[in-house]
C-alpha positions, 0 to 999 in steps of 0.5 A: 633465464633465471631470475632478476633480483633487485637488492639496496647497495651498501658501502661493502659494494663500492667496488661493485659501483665503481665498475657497473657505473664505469662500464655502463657510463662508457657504454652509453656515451663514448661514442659521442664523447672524446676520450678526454672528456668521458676519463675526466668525468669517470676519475671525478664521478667514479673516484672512490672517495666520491663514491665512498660519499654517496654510498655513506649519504643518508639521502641518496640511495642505490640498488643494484639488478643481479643475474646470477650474482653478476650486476646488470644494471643500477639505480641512484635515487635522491632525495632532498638537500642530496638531488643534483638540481630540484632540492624538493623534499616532496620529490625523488630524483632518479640520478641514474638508471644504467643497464649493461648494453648486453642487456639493453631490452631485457626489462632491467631498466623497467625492473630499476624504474619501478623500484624507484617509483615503489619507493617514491610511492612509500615516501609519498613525494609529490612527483618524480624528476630526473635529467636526461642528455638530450642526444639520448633518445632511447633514455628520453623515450623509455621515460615518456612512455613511463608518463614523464614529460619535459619541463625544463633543461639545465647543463650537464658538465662531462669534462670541459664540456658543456652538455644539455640535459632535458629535466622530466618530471611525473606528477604522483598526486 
């Protein structure tokens, strides 16, 4: 297999971000989702005009994983006033690690985590926090077994429905 190469999305990929983020959100919650529901989250979260924001947002910070120039998998990462929740500027929050199903178990998610812990490292936060749906346990394992633990919850809307993430969070110093 050839190898995986990680590089910093700019504003020229928006189209690139819009499908990988589309397909990967689809992927990863529509079985347990109604229809209804995932489209009003994808038109609100994936327009153009929202993405366009957070490309162009000098706190917010994307990368993609190519294979053969096909993107794979991606990684929003924030930092201070731009974090969903924790507005922290000792901290980094890794918004989304998404991997194509197909490539689910193919290290693409560890390649994504340990960029996001490279930068955390070269900005010098004090931890690292993120938020996962509590019916993931895929994505809640794979990030206790990178050292995060539990340390809070908040709501997640996705649609008109009212969902609970499990807030986790590592300590860097």
């Amino acid at each position: 297999m050839e190898k995986m190469e990680i590089r910093r999305v700019s504003i020229t990929d928006i189209e690139k971000v819009k499908r990988i983020g589309e397909r990967t959100f689809l992927e990863t919650f529509s079985s347990g989702n109604s229809k209804e529901n995932m489209n009003a989250y994808l038109e609100k979260e994936f327009s153009m005009e929202t993405l366009k924001g957070e490309l162009l947002d000098e706190n917010s910070e994307f990368y993609f994983v190519e294979l053969e120039s096909q993107v794979v998998g991606y990684l929003k990462i924030n930092f201070g006033k731009s974090q969903t929740e924790i507005k922290d500027d000792n901290a980094l929050e890794i918004e989304r690690i998404y991997v194509l199903r197909t490539f689910y178990g193919k290290g693409v998610g560890q390649l994504l985590f340990g960029k996001a812990m490279e930068i955390a490292k070269d900005r010098d936060v004090e931890y690292v926090w993120l938020g996962v749906w509590e019916h993931n346990p895929r994505a809640i394992r794979f990030y206790q077994k990178n050292g995060f633990s539990a340390f809070g919850k908040h709501i997640f809307k996705l649609g008109n429905d009212d969902q609970t993430d499990v807030l986790m969070k590592l300590e860097l110093n």
